[in-house]
C-alpha positions in Angstrom: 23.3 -8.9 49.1 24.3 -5.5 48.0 21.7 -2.6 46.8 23.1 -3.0 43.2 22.2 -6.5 43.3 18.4 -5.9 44.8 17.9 -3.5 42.4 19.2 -5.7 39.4 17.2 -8.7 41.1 13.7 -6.1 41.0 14.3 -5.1 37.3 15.8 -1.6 38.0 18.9 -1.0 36.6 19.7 2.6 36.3 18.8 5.0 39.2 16.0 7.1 39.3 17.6 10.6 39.0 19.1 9.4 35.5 14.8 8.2 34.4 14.3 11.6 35.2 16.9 13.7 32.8 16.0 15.0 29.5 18.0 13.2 27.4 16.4 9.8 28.5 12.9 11.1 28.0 14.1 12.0 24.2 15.0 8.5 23.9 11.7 6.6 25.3 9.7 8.6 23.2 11.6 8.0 20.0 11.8 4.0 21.2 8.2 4.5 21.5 7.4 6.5 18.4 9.9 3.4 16.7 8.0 1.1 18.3 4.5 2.3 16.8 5.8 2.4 13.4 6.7 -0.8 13.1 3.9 -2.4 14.5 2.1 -0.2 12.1 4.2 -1.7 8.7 4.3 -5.5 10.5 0.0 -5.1 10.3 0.3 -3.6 7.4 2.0 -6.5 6.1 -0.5 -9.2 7.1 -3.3 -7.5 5.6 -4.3 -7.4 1.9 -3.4 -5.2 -0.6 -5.8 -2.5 -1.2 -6.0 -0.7 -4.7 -7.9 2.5 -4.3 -8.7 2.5 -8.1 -11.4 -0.4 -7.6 -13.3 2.4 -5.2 -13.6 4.8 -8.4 -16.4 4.4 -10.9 -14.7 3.3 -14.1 -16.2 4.3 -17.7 -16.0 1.5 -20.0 -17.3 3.0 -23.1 -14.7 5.4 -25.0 -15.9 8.5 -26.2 -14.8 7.9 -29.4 -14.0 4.7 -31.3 -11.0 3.6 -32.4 -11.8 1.0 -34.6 -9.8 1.1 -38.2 -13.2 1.4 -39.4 -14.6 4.3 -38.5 -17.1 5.1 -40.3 -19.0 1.7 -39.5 -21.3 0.9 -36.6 -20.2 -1.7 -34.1 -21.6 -4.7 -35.3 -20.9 -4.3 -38.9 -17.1 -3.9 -38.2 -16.5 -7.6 -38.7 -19.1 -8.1 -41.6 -16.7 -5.3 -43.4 -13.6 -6.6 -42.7 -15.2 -10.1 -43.9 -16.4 -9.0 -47.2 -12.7 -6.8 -47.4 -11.3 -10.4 -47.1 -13.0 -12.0 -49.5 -12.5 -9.5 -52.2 -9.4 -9.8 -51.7 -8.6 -13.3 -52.0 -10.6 -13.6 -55.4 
């Protein structure tokens, strides 16, 4: 067997002094950096959906009513609009 093919047969396929060069450093760490990144989005992707609005207190009163009655409490909206109705249909 030849050195080419012990070093194939080991898992080492380029030589060493080509490892060491800047250019191949560059490239590990943007394999690596790539590599992060999407196992970041693939666990990003299994997990639930999170909605950052559902953290924040919510106000579910307005501060002012929009009602097409204004002028009338809450509860007597309806009543109004009843006796409006039958008025009108006599």
């Amino acid at each position: 067997m030849t050195t080419a093919q012990l070093l194939a047969a080991d898992g080492i396929l380029l030589p060493e002094s080509t490892l060491q060069t800047g250019w191949f450093s560059v490239l590990a760490a943007f394999v690596a950096i790539n590599t992060v990144m999407y196992v970041a989005l693939a666990i990003a992707k299994v997990l639930p959906k999170v909605y950052p609005r559902d953290w924040l207190p919510r106000r579910y009163t307005r501060s002012e009513t929009r009602s097409i009655y204004p002028e009338t409490p809450e509860g007597e909206q309806a009543k109004a609009a009843a006796a409006t109705d039958t008025r009108l249909a006599r």
